[in-house]
N, C-alpha and C positions, 0 to 999 in steps of 0.2 A: 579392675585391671585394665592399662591400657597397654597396645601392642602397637612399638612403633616396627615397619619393615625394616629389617637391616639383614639382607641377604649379603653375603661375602662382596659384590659391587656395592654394596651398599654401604660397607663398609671404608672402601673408597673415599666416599664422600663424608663422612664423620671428621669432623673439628671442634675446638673449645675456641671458647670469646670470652671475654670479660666483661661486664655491662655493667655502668653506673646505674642503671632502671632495676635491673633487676637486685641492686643493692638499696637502695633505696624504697621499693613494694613490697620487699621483706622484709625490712627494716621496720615499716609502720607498721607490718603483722606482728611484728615481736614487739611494739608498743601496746599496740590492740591488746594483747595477751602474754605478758613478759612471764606467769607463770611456764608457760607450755615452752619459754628458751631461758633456761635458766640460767645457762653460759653467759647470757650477753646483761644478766640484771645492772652490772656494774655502769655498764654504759647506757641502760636506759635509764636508770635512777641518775645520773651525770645530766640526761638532754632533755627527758620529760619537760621538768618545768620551763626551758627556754621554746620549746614546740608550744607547750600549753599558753604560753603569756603570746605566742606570736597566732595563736587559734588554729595553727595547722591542723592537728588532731580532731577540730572539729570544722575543718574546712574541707572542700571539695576533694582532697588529697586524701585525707583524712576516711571521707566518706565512701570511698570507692576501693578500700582497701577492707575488707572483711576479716575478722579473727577469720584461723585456722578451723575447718577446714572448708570453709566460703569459696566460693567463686571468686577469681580475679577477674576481670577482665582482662583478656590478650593485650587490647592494644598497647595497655599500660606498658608492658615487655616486647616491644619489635625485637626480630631476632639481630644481634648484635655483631658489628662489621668484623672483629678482631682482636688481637690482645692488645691492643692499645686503648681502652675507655678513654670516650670523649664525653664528658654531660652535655657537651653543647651539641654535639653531633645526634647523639639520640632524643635530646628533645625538641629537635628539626625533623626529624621522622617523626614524633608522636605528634607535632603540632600539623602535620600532613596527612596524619591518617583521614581516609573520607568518610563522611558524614555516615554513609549507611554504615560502615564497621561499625563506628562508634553505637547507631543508635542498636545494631542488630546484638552486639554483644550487651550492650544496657538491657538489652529484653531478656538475657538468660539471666541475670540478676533478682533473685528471688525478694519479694515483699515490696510494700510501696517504695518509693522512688524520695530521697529526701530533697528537700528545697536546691541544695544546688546541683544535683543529680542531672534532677529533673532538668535544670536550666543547660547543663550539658547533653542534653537528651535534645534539647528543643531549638539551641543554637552550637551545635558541635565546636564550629570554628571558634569562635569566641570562648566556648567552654574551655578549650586545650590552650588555648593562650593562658587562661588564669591559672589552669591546670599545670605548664608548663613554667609559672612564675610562681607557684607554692611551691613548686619540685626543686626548684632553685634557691629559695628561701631554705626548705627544708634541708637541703645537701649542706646551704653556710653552715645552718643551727647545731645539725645531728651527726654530719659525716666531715666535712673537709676539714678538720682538726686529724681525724681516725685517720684518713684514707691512705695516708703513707703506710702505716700498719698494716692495714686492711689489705691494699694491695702487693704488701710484701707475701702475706699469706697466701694472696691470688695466686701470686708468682709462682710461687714455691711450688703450688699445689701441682700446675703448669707444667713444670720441669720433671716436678716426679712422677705425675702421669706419662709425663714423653719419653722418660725414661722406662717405665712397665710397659709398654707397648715397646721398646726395643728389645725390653728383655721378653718378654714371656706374650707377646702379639695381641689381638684382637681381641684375643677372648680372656684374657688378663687382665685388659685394661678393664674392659667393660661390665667384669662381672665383679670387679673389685672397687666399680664407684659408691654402692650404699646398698646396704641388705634388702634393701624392697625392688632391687633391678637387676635383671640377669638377660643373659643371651643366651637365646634359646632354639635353635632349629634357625629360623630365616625372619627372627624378629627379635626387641628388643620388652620384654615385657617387664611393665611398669605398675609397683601393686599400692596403688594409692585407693583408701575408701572414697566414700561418696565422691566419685570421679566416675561418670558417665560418658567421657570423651571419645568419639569414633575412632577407633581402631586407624594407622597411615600404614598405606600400601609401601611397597617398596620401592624406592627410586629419586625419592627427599632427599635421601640424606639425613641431619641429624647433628644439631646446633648442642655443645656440653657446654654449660654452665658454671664453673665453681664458683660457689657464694659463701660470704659467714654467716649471711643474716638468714638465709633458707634453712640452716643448722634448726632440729634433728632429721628434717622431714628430708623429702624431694617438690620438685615442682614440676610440673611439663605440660607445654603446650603441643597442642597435635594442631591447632586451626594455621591457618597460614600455607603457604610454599615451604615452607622450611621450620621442621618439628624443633622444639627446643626441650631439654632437660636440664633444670638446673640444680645442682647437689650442694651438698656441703664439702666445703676445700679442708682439708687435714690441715692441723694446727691449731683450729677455732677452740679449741679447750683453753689455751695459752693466750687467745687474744689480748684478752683484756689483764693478764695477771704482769708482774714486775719481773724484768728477766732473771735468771739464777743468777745468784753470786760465784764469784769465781772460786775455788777454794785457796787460802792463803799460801798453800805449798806453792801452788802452781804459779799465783804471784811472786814467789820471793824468786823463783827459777827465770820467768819471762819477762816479769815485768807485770804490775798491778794493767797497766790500763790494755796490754794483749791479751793478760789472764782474764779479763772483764770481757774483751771483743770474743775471745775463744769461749766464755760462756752464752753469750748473747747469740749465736751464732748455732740455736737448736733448730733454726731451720734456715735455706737461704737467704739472705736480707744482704740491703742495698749500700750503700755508703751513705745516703741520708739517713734511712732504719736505724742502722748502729750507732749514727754519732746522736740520735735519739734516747735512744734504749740506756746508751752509755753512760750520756753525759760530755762526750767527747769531742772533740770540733772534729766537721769533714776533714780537713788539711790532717788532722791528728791519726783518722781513724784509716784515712788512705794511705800515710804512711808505714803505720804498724800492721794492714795490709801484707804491703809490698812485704816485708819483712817475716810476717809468718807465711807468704808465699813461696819466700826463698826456702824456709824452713821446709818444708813440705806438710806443713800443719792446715793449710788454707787453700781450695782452690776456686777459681773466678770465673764466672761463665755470663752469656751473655743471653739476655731475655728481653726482646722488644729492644726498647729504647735503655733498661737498665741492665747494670752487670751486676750481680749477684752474688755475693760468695759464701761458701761453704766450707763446714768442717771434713778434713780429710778422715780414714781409719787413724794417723796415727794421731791426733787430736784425741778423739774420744778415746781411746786408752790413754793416754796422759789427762785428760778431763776423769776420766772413771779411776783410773789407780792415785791420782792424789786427793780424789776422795773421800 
């Protein structure tokens, strides 16, 4: 059990980020072990062999990533600036981190030390450089194909968090991100096994995560200025699967390719998402948009740099009765 402080000011200071790092360290954990996420097999049986022929899996990247439920090391996951992920931005911080971080968490790393470990153990800076250009290799190979998907899920997750803390406040939010976390008196306690991590005082604050690739677990860092917990974002069941088809009634009423966006649309998604999902060109799918906006079937909100839209109540009754 870890106990982060989150007394009512503490509370204050609670935000979500989104982090390419920590989609990515998760990502090679559910390589390590694709049994133990069995959501994502589709996508690891799809990248496996492109990681495998590029040796990442057994490269420094590779190496420092432990099945579940292993030590990470921290630094691999700086805590993350915002909901905009940038890869370039946090692999500028991890290629920063200083030499003692690097070597002091390499020593909580149980059993000998493999060849390139070692050699990131022994030349830090030059280790996170190669480190930071496997992780770049690894994102072309495994994720930036996903990442529009990926990060529509983020999104979603985002919005409907921000929403449950309008609706039902602090202790709503917090007790409803993953069954092994709750809030509790004037801390936030976290019931992870073989996890010996000191207890954080209250006055951090407290970095939320939502991930696909952490899905079923949680993760969290206590070391640092600023605690992170990262979860799994609602949706990840769906990731990987083909959206619903629309049913034919509701086509021959709306129109095949609105009946198609109004199915597609089981959770937030963006105007690239859809015209993905659909088949549809952007130009296409922004204007049938507008049109089930005027309807009052659709509504459009804005997240970061993307707008989002959404099925209204009267959609999902006309989605559910021509069912």
């Amino acid at each position: 059990m870890v106990a982060i402080g989150l007394s009512a000011g503490g509370v204050a200071r609670v935000r979500f980020a989104l982090s390419c790092l920590w989609e990515v360290m998760a990502g090679v954990r559910v390589l390590r072990d694709p049994g133990r996420h069995a959501i994502h097999l589709p996508w690891a049986n799809r990248v496996r062999p492109r990681l495998a022929e590029a040796g990442l899996l057994d490269g420094l990247l590779g190496q420092l990533v432990p099945p579940a439920p292993g030590y990470l090391p921290d630094f691999l996951t700086p805590p993350p600036a915002g909901l905009v992920p940038d890869l370039d931005q946090e692999l500028a911080v991890l290629r920063a981190t200083p030499p003692e971080t690097v070597r002091a968490q390499l020593d909580l790393c149980p059993g000998p030390r493999p060849a390139a470990v070692a050699a990131l153990y022994a030349d830090p800076g030059a280790g996170l450089r190669r480190l930071a250009e496997e992780i770049g290799t690894y994102w072309r190979l495994a994720v930036a194909r996903d990442w529009p998907r990926i990060r529509a899920v983020l999104d979603a997750e985002v919005f409907h968090r921000a929403r449950r803390l309008a609706e039902d406040g602090a202790a709503g939010l917090l007790n409803d991100l993953h069954e092994r976390v709750r809030w509790e008196g004037d801390a936030l306690l976290i019931s992870q096994r073989h996890c010996d991590a000191p207890d954080v005082p209250d006055g951090s604050g407290l970095v939320l995560v939502p991930s696909v690739f952490v899905w079923p677990s949680v993760l969290s860092i206590a070391a640092g200025d600023v605690p992170q917990l990262a979860y799994p974002a609602r949706g990840v069941g769906g990731l990987w699967e083909c959206p619903a088809e629309a049913p034919d009634a509701l086509g021959a009423v709306l129109g095949r390719g609105r009946a198609r966006l109004l199915a597609a649309l089981d959770a937030p998604r963006s105007t690239t998402e859809l015209a993905r999902r659909t088949g549809l060109s952007a130009a296409g799918v922004s204007q049938h948009l507008t049109a089930l906006r005027a309807a009052g079937l659709v509504v459009t909100h804005r997240q970061g740099r993307s707008l989002l839209s959404s099925r209204t109540a009267v959609a999902e009754a006309l989605l559910g009765a021509s069912a």
